[in-house]
Structures are given as structure tokens and as C-alpha cells.
N, C-alpha and C positions, 0 to 999 in steps of 0.2 A: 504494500500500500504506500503510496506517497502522500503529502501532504495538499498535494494541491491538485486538482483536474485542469487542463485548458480546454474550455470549450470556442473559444475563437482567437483572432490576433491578440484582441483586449481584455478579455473577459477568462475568470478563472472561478472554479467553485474548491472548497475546504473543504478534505474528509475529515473524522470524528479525530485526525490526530490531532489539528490544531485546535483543539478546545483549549480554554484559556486557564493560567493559573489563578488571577483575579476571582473569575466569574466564566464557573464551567460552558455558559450557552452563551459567550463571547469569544474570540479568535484570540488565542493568543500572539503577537505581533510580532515573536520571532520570526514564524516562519515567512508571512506575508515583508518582513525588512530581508530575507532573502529572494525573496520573487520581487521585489524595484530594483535592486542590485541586476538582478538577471534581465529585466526590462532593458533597464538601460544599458548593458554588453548585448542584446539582440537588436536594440535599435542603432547602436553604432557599429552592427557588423551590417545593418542593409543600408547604412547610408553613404559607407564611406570603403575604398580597396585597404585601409590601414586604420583598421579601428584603434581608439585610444585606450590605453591602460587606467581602469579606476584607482583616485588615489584616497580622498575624502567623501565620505559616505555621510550627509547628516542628515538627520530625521527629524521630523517634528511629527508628534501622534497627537492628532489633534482630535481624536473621538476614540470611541468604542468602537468597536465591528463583531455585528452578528456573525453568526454561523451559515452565510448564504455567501453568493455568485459577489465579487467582485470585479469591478475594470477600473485596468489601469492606462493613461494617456502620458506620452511622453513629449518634451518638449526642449529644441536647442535655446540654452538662455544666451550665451555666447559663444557664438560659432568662433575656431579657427583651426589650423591648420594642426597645429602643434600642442596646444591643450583645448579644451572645450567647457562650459560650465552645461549642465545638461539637469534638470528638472524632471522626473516620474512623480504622480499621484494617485495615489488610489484611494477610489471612493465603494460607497455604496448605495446604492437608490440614487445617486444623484449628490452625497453628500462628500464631501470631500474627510477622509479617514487619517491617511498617511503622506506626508511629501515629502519627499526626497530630494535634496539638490546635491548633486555629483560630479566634483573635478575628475575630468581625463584628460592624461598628459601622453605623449610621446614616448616610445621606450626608446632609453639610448643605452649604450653599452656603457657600464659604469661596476665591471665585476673585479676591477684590478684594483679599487675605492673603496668596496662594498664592505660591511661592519658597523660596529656599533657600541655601545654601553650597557645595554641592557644587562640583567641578569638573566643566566639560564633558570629555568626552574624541573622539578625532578621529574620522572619520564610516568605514563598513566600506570603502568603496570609496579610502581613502588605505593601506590596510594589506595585504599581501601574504595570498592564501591560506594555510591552516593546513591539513593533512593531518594530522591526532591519529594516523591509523592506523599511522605509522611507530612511535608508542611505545605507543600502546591499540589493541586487536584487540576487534574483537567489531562484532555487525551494530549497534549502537547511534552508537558515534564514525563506523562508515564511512558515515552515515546523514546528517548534520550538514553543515551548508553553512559555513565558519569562516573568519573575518582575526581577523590574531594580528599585534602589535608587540610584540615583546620589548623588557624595559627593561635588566632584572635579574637573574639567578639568584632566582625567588621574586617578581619581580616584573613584569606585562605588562598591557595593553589588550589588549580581542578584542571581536567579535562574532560570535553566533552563528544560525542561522535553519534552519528544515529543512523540504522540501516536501511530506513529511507529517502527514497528519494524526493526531490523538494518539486520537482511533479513529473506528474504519472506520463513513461515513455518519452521524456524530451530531458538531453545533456543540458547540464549547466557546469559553470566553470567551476572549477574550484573553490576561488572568492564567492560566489555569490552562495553555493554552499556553505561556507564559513558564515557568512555575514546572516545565513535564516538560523543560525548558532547563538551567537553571540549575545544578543538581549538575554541570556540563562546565565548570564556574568551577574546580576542584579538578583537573581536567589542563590548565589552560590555561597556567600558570604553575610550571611544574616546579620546586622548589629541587634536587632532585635527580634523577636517571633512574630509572626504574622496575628499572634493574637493580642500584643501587645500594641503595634501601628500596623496600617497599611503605607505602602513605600512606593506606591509605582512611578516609573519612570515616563518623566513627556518628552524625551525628548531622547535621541541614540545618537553621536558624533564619531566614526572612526578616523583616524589615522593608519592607513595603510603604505607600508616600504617594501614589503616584499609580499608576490601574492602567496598563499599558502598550499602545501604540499604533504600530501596524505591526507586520512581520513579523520584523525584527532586534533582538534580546536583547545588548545594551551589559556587559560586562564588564571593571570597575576591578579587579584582583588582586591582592592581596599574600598572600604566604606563609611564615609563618615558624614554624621546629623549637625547640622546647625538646633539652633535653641527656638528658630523661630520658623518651623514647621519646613523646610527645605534640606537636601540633602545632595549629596554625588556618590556615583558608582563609576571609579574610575577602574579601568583593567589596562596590563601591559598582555597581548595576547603572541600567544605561540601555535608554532608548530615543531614538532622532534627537532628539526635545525636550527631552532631560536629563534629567539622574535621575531613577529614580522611585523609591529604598529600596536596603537592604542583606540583603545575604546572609551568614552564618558557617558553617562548616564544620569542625568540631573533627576531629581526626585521629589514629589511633592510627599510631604510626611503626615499622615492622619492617626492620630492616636486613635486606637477604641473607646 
């Protein structure tokens, strides 16, 4: 099973896997933040002989979304030759859900340069299984393959992988597989229990330097609350070969 059906250019419908952690008869928006990523690499491979490489992925979740038929429209914010600013949204009924705005740059040969600072972190198979579904419900978290080393309250290592595919009979890239992943950075690392606040995030910004390579999605966590209802879920994300970019996730904070 995938997570997603295409039934046209635009238009996609959710099986029962993307049910939400919030609110089970909701979409969880990982995976739909992986099918805009994918948007936008299928609308730059038919418009252009040298499509560009995604580098920043930012989101704004600007609603709920039921468990029905989405479409998405794509749009060049700034055309050029060399990088592009590029725009996907998806809506539903008509309402606008998620949008997207996405730098694509030119690949140039820069492997003699290539490195960095980051920290490595430990490989999945040193780290014990992670079950989300004891604190997230929904077909989306019981869906996710996870190792989880807790450090901190707010603060942990994970890895994540899932064996299916982000929709039914049709390749996607690497990244944009990674990218229907990554929003599962923001329960990885609890500072507090879901019975204590709600935490959800409005908002998804990556940083991407290298696209990612194999099936497990590397998650550095930290999580921290402001005093006046606002938070961040920042991650440094991997793959086996070491980083490859950042993730942030601003949070609006709701005590019970």
C-alpha cells in the first residue's frame, strides 16, 4: 500500500496510512510535505532539458486536511536559468491546505570542497525500536519503521524508514521521499507528553546540501518551549554518510 493514489496530473487521494497523529480522521502532513517536494521535481523535469536540484523546502500548513482527494497546482515564482524560486499548493474543496515555496539551483561539480561540521550520529541498528503509536495514533506513525535514543526531555537521535511507497506505482526521488519523512522529527523528541500540551507545528523549513541516499532518514533533535505558548523543533538530518541539511519546525504550544 502507498500512501497516496494519483488519480490525475493534479489531483491525489490518501489511503488509511496517512491518518493523522493530531486527529485520526485528519491527514497527517508528512506525507502530503512529501508529494509538493515531488510536485515540484515532476514539474521541473517537463518544463525544462536540465531540471534544477531542490535546495530549500519551506512550508506553511495553513489548515487541517481531511481524509479525501487532494490537488495540487504549481507555479514559477522566479524563473531562471541557473536557480528558480518555484511555488506548489495544495488545497482541498477549493481551500488552500499547504504551500510550498522551493529554491532550485544548478548542480555544479563541487566534490573536491565537499564537507562539513556537523556531527555524525550512531547508525539505526545500535538504537532500540521506537513504537510512536503509544503517544501518536493514527495510520501515518503506525506506518513508520523507527530507532529512537533518548538523551533528554526535548532532546534525542532517531531514525526513520517506511516500506511504503509515497504513491501507488509512480518513482519519486529520493528527497522527496525523505522530505514525506521528516515532519516525524517533531514527535521524536517529546519535551513534554501529548497529555500535558498539544505542540503542533505551522510551519516545516529544510535546508538541504546533499540529496539523501538509502532508505533511512537520520534525525539530530532538539526541542525547546518558550514561556509564552511558542516553540521550535529544530533537527540536523542524516543519512549513513552524514548529514545532509536541516530541518525547523516552529510550534504553536496548547496546554490541556
Amino acid at each position: 500500500m502507498a500512501y497516496f493514489r494519483r488519480l490525475d496530473a493534479r489531483h491525489f487521494t490518501p489511503t488509511e496510512l496517512v491518518g493523522g497523529a493530531w486527529n485520526v480522521t485528519e491527514q497527517h502532513v508528512a506525507p502530503a510535505i512529501g508529494l509538493l517536494a515531488h510536485a515540484i521535481e515532476v514539474d521541473a523535469k517537463a518544463r525544462r532539458p536540465d531540471p534544477l536540484q531542490l535546495g530549500r523546502l519551506s512550508y506553511d500548513i495553513l489548515g487541517t486536511i481531511p481524509l479525501d482527494t487532494v490537488e495540487i497546482d504549481v507555479a514559477v515564482i522566479r524563473p531562471g536559468r541557473t536557480i528558480e524560486l518555484v511555488e506548489a499548493r495544495l488545497s482541498h474543496g477549493g481551500r488552500p491546505a499547504i504551500l510550498l515555496r522551493a529554491w532550485l539551483a544548478q548542480a555544479y561539480d563541487t566534490s573536491a570542497i565537499a564537507g562539513g561540521g556537523f556531527d555524525s550520529i550512531p547508525g539505526p541498528e545500535t538504537m532500540a525500536p521506537w513504537d510512536g503509536t503509544g503517544e501518536w495514533p493514527g495510520g501515518f506513525i503506525a506506518s513508520i519503521d523507527a530507532r529512537r535514543q533518548p538523551i533528554a526531555p526535548g532532546r534525542a537521535v532517531g531514525w526513520i524508514r517506511t516500506p511504503h511507497a509515497l504513491i501507488a506505482d509512480e518513482a519519486v526521488s529520493p528527497l522527496a521521499r525523505a522530505m514525506g519523512l521528516v515532519d516525524t522529527a517533531n514527535g521524536l523528541a517529546p519535551l513534554v507528553s501529548t497529555a500535558e500540551a498539544a505542540f503542533p507545528n505551522l510551519d516545516l523549513t529544510a535546508h538541504i546540501f546533499r540529496a539523501p541516499v538509502g532508505e533511512w532518514l537520520g534525525c539530530d533533535v532538539t526541542v525547546s518551549f518558550g514561556a509564552d505558548g511558542i516553540g521550535l523543533t529544530h533537527s540536523i538530518l542524516h543519512d549513513r554518510d552524514g548529514a545532509i541539511g536541516t530541518v525547523s519546525q516552529w510550534l504553536t504550544i496548547r496546554p490541556r
